[in-house]
Backbone as numpy.savetxt, mean C-alpha at the origin, in Angstrom:
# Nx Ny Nz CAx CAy CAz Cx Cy Cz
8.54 1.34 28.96 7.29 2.02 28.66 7.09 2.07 27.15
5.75 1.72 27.08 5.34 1.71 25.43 5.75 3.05 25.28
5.90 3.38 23.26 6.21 4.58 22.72 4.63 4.96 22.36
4.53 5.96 22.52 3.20 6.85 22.01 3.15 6.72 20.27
2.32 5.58 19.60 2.51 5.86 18.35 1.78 6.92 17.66
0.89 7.40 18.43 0.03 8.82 17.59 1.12 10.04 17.80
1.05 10.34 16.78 2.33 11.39 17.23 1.74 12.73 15.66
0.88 13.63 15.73 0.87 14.40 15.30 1.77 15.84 14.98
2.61 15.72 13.70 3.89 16.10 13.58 3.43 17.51 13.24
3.40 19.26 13.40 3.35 19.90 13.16 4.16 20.62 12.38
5.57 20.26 12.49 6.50 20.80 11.47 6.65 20.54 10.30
5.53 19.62 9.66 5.83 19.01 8.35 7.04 18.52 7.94
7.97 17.41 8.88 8.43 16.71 8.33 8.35 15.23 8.36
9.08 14.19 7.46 8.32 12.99 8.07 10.19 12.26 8.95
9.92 12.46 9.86 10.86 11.68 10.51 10.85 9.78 11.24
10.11 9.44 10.20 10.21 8.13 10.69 10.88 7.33 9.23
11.03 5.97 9.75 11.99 5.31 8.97 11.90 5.02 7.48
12.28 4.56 6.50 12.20 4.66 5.34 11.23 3.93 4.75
10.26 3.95 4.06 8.91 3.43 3.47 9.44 2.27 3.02
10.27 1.62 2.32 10.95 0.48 2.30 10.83 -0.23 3.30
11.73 0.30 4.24 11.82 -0.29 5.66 10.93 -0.71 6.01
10.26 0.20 6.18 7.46 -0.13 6.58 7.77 -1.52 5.84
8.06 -1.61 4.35 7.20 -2.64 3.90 7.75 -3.81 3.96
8.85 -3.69 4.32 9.88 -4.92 4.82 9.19 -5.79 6.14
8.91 -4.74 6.99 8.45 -5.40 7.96 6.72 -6.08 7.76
6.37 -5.07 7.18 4.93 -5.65 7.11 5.38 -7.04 6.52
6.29 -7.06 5.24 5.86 -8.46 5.22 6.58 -9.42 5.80
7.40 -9.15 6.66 7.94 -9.87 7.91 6.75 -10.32 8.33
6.25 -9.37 9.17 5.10 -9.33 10.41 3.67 -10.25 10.03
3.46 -9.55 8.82 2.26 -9.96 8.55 2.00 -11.05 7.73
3.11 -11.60 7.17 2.97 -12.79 5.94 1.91 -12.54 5.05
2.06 -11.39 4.43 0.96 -11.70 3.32 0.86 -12.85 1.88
-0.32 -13.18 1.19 -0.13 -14.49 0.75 -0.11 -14.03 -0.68
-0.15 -12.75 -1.29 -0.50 -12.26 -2.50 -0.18 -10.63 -2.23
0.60 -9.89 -3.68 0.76 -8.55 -3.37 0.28 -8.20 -4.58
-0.29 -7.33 -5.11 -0.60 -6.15 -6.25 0.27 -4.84 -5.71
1.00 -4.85 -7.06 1.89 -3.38 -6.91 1.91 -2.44 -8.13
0.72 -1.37 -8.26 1.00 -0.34 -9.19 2.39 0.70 -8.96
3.50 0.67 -10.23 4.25 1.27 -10.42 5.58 0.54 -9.62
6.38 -0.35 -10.28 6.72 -0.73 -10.18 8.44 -0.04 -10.29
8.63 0.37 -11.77 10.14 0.49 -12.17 11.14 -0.68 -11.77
12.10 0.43 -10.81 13.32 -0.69 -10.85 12.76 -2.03 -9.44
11.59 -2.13 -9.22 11.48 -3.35 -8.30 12.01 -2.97 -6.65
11.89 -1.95 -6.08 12.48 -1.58 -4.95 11.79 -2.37 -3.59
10.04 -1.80 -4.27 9.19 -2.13 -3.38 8.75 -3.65 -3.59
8.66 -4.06 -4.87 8.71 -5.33 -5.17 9.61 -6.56 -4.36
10.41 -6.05 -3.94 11.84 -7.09 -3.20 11.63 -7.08 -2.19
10.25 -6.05 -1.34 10.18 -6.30 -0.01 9.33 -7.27 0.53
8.50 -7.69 -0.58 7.68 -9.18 -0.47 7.96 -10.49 -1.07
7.44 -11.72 -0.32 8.25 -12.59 -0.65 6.94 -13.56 -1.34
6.01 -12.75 -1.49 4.76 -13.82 -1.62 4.48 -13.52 -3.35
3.93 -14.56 -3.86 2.70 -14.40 -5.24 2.69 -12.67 -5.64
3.46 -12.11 -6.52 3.36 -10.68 -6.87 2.79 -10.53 -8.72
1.96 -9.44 -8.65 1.44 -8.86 -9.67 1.97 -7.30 -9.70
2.48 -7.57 -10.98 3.00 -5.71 -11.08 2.60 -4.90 -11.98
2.73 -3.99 -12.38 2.32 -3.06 -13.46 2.92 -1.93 -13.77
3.88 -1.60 -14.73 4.74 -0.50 -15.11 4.69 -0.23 -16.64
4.58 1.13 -17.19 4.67 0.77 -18.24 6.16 0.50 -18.89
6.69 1.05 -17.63 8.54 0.82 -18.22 9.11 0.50 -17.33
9.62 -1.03 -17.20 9.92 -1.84 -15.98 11.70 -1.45 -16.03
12.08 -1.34 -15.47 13.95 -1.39 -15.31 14.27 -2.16 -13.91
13.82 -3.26 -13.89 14.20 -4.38 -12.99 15.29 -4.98 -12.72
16.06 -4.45 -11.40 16.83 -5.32 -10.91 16.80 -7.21 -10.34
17.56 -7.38 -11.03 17.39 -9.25 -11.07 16.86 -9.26 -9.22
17.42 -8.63 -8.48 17.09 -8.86 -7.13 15.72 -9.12 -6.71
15.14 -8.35 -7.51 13.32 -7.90 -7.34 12.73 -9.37 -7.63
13.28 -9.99 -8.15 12.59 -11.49 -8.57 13.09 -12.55 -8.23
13.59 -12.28 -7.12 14.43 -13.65 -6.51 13.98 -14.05 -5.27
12.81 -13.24 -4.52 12.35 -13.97 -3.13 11.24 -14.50 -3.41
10.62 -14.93 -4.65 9.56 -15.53 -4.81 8.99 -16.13 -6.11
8.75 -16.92 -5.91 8.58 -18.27 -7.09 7.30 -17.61 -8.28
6.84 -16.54 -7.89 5.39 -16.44 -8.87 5.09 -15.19 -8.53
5.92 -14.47 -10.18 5.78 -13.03 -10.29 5.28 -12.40 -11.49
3.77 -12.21 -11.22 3.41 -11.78 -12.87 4.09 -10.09 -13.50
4.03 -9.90 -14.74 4.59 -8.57 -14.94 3.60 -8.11 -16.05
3.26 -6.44 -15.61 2.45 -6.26 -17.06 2.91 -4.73 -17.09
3.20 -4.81 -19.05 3.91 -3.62 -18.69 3.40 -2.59 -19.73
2.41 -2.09 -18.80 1.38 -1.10 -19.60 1.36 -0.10 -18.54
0.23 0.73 -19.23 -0.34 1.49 -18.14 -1.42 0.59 -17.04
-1.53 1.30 -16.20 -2.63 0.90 -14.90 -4.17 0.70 -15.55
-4.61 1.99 -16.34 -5.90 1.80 -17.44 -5.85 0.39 -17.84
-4.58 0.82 -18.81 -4.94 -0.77 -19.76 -4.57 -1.73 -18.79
-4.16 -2.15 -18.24 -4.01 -3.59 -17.23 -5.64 -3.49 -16.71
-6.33 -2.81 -16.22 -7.38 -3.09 -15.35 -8.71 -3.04 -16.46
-8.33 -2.69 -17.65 -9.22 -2.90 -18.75 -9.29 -4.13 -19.11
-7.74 -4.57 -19.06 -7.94 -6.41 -19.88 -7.77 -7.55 -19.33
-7.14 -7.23 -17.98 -6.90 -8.33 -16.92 -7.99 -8.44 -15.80
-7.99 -9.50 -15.56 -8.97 -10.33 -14.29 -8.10 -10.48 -13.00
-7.61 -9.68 -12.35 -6.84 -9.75 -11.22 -6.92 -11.34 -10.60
-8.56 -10.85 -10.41 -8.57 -12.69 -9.26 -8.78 -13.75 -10.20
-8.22 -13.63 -11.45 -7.48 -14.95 -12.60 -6.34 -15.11 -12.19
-5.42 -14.23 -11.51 -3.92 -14.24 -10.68 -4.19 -14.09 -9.86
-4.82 -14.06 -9.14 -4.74 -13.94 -7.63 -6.31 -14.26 -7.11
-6.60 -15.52 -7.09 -8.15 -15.36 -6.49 -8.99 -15.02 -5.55
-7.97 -14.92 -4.31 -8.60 -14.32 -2.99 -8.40 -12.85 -3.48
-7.76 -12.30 -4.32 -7.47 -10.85 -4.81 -6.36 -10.73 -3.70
-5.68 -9.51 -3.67 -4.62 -9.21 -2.78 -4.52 -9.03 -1.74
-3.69 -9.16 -0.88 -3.58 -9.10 0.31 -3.06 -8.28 0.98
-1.87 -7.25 -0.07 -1.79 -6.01 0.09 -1.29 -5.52 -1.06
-1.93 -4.24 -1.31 -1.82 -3.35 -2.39 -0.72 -1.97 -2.11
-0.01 -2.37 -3.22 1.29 -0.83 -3.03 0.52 -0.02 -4.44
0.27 1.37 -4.28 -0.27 2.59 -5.51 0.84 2.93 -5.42
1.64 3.11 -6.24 2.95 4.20 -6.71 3.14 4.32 -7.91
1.93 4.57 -8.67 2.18 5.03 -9.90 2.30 6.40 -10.58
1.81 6.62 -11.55 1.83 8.21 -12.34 1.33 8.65 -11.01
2.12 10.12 -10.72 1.93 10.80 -9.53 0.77 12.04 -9.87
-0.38 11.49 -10.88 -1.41 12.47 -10.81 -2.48 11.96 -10.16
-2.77 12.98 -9.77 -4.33 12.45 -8.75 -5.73 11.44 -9.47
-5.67 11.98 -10.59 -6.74 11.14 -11.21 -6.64 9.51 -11.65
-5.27 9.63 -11.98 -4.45 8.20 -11.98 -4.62 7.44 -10.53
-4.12 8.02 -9.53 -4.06 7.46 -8.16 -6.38 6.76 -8.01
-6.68 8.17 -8.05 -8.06 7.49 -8.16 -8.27 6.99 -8.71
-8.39 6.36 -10.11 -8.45 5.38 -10.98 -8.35 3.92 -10.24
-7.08 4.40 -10.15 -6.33 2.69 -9.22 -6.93 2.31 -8.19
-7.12 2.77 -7.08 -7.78 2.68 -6.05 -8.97 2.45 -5.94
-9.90 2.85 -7.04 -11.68 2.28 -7.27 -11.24 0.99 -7.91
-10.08 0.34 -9.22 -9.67 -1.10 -9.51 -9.68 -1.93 -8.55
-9.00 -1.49 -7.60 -7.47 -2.60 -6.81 -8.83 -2.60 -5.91
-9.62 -1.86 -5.15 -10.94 -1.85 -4.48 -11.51 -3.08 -4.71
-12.02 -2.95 -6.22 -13.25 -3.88 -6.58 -12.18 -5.33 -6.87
-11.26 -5.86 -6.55 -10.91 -6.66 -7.02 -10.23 -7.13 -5.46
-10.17 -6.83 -4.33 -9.56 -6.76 -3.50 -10.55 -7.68 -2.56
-10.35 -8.05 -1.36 -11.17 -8.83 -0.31 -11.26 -8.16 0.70
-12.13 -8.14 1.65 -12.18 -7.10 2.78 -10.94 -6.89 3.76
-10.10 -8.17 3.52 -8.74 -7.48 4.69 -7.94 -7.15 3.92
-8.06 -6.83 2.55 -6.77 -6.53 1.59 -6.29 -4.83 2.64
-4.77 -4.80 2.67 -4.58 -3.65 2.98 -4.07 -2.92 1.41
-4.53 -1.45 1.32 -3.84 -0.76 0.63 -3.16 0.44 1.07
-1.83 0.41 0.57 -1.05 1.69 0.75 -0.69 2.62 0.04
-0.57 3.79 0.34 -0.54 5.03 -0.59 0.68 5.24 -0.77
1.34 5.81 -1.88 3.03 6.85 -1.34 2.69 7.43 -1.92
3.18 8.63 -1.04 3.60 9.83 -1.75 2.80 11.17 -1.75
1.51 10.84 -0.74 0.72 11.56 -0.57 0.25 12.72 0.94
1.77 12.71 1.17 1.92 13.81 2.48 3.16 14.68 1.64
2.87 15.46 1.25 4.02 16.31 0.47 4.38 17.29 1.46
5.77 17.96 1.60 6.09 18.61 2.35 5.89 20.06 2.12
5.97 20.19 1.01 5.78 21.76 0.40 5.04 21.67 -1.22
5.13 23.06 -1.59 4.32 22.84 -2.95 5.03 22.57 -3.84
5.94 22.78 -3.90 7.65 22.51 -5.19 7.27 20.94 -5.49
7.31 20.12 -4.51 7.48 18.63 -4.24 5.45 18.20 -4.99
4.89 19.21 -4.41 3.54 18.58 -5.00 2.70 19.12 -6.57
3.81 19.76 -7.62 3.37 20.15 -9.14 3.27 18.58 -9.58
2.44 19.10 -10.38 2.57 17.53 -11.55 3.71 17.53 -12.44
4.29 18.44 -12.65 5.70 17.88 -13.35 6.77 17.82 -12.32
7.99 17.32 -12.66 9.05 16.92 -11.42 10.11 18.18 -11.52
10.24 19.01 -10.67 11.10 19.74 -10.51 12.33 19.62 -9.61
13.58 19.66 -9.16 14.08 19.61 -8.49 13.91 20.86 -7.12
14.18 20.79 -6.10 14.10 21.56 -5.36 15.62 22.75 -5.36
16.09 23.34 -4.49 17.18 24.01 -4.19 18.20 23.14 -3.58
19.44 23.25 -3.56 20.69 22.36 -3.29 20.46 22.54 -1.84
19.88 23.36 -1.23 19.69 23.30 0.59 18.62 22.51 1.41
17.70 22.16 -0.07 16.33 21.15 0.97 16.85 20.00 0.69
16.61 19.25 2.29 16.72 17.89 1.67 16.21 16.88 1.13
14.98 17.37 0.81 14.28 16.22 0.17 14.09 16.54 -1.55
15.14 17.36 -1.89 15.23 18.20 -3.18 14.42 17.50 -4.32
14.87 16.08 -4.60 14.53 15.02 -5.06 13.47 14.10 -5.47
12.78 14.50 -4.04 11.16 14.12 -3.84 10.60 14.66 -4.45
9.72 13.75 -5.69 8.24 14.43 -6.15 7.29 13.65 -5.52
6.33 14.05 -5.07 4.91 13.72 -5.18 3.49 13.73 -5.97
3.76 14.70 -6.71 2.93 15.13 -7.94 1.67 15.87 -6.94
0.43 15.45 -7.68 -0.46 15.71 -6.74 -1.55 14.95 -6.28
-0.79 13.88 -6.18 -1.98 12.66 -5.38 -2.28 12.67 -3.88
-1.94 13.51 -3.55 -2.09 14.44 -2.11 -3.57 14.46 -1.88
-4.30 14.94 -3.40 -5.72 15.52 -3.42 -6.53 14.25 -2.59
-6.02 12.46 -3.10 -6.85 11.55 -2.82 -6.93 11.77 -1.18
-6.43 12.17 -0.57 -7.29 11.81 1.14 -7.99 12.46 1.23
-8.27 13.88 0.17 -9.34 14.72 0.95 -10.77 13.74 0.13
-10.26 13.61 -0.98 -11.51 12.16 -1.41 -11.98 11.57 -0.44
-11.11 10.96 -0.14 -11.13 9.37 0.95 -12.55 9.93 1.93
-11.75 11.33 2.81 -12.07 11.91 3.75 -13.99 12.48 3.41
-14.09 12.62 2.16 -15.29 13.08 1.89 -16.28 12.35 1.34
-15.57 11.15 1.04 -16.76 10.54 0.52 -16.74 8.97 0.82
-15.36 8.69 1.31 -15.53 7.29 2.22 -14.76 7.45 3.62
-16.22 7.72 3.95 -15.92 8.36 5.65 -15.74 6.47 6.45
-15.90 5.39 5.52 -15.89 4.20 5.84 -14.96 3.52 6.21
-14.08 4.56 5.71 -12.36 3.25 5.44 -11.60 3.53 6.46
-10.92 2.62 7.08 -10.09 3.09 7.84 -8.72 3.77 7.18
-8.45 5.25 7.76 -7.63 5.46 6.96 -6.39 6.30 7.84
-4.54 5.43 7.71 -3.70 5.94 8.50 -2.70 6.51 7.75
-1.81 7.48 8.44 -1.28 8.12 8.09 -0.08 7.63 8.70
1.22 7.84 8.03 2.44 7.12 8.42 3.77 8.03 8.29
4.43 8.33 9.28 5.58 9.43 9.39 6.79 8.46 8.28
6.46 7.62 7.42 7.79 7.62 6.67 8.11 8.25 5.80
9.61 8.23 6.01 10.15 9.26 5.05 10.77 8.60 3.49
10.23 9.14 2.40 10.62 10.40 2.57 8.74 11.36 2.29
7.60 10.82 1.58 7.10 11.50 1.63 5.81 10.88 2.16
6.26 10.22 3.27 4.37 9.53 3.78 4.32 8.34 3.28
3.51 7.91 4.01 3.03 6.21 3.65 1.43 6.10 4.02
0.48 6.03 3.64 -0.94 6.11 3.92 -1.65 4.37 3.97
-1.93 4.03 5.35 -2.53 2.72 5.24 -4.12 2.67 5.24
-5.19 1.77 4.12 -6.20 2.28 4.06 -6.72 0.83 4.33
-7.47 0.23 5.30 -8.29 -0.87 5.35 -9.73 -1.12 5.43
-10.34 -1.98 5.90 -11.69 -2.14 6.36 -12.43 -1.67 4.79
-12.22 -2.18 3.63 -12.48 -2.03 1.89 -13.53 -2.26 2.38
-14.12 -2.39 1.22 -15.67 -2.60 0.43 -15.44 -2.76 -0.65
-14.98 -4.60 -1.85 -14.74 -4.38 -2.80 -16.42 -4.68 -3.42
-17.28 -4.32 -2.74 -18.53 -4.18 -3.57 -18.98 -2.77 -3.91
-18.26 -1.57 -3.34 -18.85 -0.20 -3.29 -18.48 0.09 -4.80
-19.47 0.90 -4.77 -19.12 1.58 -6.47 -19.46 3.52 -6.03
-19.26 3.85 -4.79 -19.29 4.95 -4.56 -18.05 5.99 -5.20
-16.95 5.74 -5.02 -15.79 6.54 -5.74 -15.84 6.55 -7.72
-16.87 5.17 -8.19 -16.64 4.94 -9.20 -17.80 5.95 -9.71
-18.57 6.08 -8.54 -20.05 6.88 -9.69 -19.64 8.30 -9.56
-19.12 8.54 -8.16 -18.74 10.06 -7.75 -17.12 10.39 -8.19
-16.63 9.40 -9.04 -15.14 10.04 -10.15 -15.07 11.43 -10.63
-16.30 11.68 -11.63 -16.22 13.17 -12.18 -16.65 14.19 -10.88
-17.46 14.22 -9.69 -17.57 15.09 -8.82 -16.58 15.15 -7.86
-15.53 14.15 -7.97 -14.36 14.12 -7.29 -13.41 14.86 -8.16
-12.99 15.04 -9.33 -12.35 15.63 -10.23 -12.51 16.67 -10.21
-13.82 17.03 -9.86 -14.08 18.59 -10.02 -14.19 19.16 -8.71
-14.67 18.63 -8.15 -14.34 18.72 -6.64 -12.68 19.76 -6.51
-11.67 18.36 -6.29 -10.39 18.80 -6.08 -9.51 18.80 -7.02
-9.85 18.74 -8.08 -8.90 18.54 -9.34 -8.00 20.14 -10.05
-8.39 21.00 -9.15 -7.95 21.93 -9.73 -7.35 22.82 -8.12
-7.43 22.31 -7.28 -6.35 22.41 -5.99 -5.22 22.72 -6.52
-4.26 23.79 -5.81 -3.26 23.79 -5.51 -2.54 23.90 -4.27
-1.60 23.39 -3.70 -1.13 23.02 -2.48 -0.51 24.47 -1.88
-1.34 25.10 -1.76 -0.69 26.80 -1.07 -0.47 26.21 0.31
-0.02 27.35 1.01 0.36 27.26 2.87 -0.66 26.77 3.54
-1.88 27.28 3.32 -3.10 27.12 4.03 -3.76 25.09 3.47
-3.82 25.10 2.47 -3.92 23.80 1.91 -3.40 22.66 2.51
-2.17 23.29 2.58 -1.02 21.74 3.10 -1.05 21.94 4.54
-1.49 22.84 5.48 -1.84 22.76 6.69 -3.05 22.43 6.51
-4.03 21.88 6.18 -5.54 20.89 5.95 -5.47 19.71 5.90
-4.01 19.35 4.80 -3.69 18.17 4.46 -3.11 17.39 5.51
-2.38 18.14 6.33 -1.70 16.74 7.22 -2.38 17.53 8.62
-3.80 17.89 8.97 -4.94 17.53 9.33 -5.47 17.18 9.48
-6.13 16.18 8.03 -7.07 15.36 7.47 -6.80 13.97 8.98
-5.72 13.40 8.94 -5.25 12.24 9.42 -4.66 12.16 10.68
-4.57 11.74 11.65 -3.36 11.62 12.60 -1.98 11.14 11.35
-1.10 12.01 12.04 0.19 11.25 12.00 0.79 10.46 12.67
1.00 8.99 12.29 1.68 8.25 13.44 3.07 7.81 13.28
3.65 7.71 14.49 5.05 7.60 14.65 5.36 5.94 13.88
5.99 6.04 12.97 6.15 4.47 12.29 7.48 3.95 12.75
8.42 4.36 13.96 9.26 3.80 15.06 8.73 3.32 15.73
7.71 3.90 16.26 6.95 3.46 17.60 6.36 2.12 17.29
5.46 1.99 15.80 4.67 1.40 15.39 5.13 0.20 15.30
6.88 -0.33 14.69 7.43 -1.62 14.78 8.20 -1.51 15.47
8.72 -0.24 17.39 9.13 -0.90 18.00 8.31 -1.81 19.08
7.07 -1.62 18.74 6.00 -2.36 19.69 5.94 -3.80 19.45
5.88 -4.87 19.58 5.30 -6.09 19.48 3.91 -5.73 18.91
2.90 -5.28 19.47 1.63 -5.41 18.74 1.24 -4.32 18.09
2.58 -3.13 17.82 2.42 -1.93 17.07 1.76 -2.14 15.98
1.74 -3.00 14.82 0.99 -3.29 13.62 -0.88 -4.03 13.90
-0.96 -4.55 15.61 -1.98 -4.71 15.56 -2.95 -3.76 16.08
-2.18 -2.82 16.64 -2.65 -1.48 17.41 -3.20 -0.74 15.87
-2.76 -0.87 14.68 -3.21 -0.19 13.49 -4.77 -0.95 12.88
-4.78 -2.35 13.57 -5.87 -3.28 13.34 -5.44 -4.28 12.02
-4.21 -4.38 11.89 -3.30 -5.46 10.99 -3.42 -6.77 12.01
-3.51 -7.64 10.91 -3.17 -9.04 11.98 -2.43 -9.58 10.67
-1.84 -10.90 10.93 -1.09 -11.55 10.12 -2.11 -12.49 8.93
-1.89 -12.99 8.26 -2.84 -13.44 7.35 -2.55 -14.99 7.39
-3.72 -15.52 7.32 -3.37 -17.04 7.48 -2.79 -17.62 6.30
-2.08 -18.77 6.48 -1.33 -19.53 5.23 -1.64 -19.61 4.12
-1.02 -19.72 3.25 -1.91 -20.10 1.86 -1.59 -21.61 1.77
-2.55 -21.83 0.87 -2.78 -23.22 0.91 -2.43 -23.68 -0.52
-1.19 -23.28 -0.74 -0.29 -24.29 -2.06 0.07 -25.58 -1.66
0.29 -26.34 -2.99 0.33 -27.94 -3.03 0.92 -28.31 -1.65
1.98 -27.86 -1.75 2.75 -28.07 -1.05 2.43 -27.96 0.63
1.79 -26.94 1.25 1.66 -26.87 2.07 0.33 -27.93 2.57
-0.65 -27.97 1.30 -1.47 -29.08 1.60 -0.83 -30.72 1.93
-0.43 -30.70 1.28 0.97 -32.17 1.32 0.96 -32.37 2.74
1.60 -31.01 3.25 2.38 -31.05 4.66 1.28 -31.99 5.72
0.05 -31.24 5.58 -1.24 -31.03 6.87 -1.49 -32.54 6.27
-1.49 -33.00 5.16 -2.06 -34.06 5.16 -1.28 -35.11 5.50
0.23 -35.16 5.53 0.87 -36.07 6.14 1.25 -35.86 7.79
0.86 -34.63 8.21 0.55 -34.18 9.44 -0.52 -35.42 9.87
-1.95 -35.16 9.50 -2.98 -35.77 9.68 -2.36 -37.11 9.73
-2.24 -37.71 8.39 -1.73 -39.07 8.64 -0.68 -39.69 9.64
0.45 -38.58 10.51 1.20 -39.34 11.21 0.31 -39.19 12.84
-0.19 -38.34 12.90 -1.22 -38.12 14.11 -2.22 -39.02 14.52
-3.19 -39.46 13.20 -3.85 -41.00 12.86 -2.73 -42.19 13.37
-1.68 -42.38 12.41 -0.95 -43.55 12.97 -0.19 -43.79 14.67
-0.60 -42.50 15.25 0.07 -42.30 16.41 -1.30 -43.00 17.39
-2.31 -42.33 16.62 -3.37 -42.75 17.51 -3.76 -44.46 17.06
-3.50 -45.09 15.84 -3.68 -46.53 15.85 -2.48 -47.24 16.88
-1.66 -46.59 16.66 -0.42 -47.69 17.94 -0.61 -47.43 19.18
-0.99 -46.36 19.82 -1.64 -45.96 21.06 -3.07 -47.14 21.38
-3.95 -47.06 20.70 -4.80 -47.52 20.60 -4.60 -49.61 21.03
-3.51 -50.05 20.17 -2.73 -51.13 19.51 -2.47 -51.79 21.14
């Protein structure tokens, strides 16, 4: 019997598998042909794709590992502002991305920033994903990083407060498809069905700022927040066979490097010569 992947968690914790893990499989599953990844550091999330990567940190501490499953890895090591001020994404990537990781500065206005960029530069099946934006308590969601008490276990976890972006999402792009993901340690948010022509988040920035920009994550708050979304079981989700298409993911078709053109065309040609000796 299939697993129930809607699984609305009331206890506020995230008990599904490690956000790593998610992105491992996605790009198992889904072969994407191009990744954009704000916030990079030591390359964690970077190593879980094997395709064409663009990164952005302003302070990279890269493990050699992070650059070894794939032949073509740009690096820029600024802020997110300045990269999307001076770079042409689809100059590296011309279909634009195919999936987008946000894990940068954990302030909300930063997170929105990125997300109206990576938007307008993106193609309608680009997926983008959030971290970090199901916080468990308020300790975990200040803008500076505090440690928790030696008895929680997620002591460790910051989130800052990019939490605020779903109630955005939720209010003013009632358009997007937008999921919510039990990994641990603090959420994984999948957002599809873009519009990289909308300029709605870009005109409504300052009424979004003021809007929620001065939120704080009390008891009542963070019971709104993991509200906003179903929570879904992200076990359930890759122990299914079509668990990733049940989210409305499909796999992305090939890319079409030299190489693979090569292939189809000597494909073609031995298929032709099959049909002249048949013929013969």
């Amino acid at each position: 019997m299939e697993k129930n992947i809607q699984n609305i968690n009331k206890s506020l914790n995230h008990g599904g598998i490690d956000y790593l893990d998610f992105l491992r499989a996605m790009d198992e599953r889904l072969r994407p042909r191009s990744y954009l990844e704000i916030g990079t550091r030591w390359g964690e999330s970077l190593a879980c794709f094997r395709c064409a990567a663009v990164c952005v940190d302003p302070e990279f501490q890269l493990a050699s590992s992070a650059l070894t499953a794939r032949g073509e890895t740009h690096l820029f090591q600024m802020t997110s502002d300045e990269f999307f001020a001076g770079v042409d994404v689809r100059r590296l990537l011309p279909r634009g991305p195919d999936v987008a990781f946000l894990d940068g500065l954990h302030w909300f206005e930063y997170l929105l920033r990125d997300f109206i960029n990576v938007e307008a530069a993106a193609h309608p099946g680009t997926i983008i994903l959030l971290h970090d934006c199901l916080p468990l308590n308020a300790r975990m969601a200040l803008r500076e990083f505090i440690a928790g008490p030696a008895s929680e276990p997620t002591r460790l976890a910051w989130t800052g407060d990019v939490w605020k972006m779903l109630f955005v999402l939720k209010k003013f792009r009632p358009d997007l498809d937008v999921r919510a993901l039990d990994c641990s340690p603090t959420g994984l948010i999948l957002v599809t069905n873009l519009d990289p022509g909308s300029d709605v988040l870009a005109t409504r920035y300052e009424q979004a700022l003021s809007a929620f920009g001065g939120w704080t994550l009390d008891a009542e708050t963070l019971d709104q927040l993991w509200e906003l979304y179903p929570l879904l079981d992200s076990r359930a989700v890759l122990d299914q066979a079509d668990g990733l298409h049940h989210l409305g993911l499909r796999r992305f078709p090939p890319a079409c490097t030299p190489a693979a053109v090569a292939d189809l065309r000597a494909a073609f040609a031995q298929r032709a010569h099959r049909r002249l000796a048949i013929a013969g």
